[in-house]
C-alpha positions as CSV (number, residue, x, y, z in Angstrom):
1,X,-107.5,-181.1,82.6
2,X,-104.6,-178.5,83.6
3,X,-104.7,-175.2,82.9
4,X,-102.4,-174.8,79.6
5,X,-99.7,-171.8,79.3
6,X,-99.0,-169.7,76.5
7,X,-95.6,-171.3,74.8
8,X,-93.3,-168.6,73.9
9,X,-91.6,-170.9,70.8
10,X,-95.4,-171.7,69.5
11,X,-95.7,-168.2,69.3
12,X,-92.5,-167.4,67.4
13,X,-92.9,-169.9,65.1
14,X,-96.3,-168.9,64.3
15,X,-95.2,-165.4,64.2
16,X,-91.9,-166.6,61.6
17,X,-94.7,-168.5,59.8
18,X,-97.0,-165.9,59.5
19,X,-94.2,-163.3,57.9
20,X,-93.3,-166.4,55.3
21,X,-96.5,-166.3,54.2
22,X,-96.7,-162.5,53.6
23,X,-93.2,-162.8,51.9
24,X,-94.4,-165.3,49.8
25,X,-97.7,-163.9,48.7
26,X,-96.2,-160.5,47.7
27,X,-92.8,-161.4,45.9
28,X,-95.3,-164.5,43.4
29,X,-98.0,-161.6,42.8
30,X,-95.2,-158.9,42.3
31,X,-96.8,-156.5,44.1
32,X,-93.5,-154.2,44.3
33,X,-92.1,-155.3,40.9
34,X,-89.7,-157.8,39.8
35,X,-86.7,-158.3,42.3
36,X,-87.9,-156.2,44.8
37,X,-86.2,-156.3,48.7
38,X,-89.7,-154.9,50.1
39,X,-91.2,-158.2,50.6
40,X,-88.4,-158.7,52.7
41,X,-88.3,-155.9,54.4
42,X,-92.2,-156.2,55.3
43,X,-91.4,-159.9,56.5
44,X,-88.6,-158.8,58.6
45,X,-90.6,-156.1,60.3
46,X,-93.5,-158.7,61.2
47,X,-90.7,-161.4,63.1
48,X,-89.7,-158.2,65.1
49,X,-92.6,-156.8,66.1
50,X,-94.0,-160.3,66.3
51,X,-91.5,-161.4,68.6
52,X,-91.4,-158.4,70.4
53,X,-95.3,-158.9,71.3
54,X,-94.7,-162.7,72.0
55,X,-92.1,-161.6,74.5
56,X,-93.8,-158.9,75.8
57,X,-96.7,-160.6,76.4
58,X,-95.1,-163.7,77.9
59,X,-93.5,-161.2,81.0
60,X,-97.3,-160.1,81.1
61,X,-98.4,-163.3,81.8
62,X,-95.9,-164.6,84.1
63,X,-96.2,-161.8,86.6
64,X,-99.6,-162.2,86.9
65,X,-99.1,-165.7,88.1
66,X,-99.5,-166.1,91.5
């Protein structure tokens, strides 16, 4: 077997996935109150940052590569 690479869209996606889920979970138990954009704001912080470390870590890995 090969050596596998870290794939830049599987971690997006998991990243996009994971902020969903946090979105979800907060607006159904109404942890900010009824209508509130703070779930949102939460899940939008977690694709950047999520991204950013995806990215970040992707340069990482390719310049170690011989």
């Amino acid at each position: 077997m090969g050596k596998r690479s870290f794939s830049t869209s599987m971690g997006i996606a998991i990243t996009i996935l994971l902020a969903g889920v946090v979105i979800q979970t907060t607006d159904q138990l109404e942890l900010f109150g009824k209508n509130s954009y703070i779930p949102l704001l939460i899940g939008l912080i977690i694709i950047v940052v999520g991204t950013l470390f995806v990215l970040l870590l992707r340069r990482i890995v390719k310049t170690k590569e011989p």
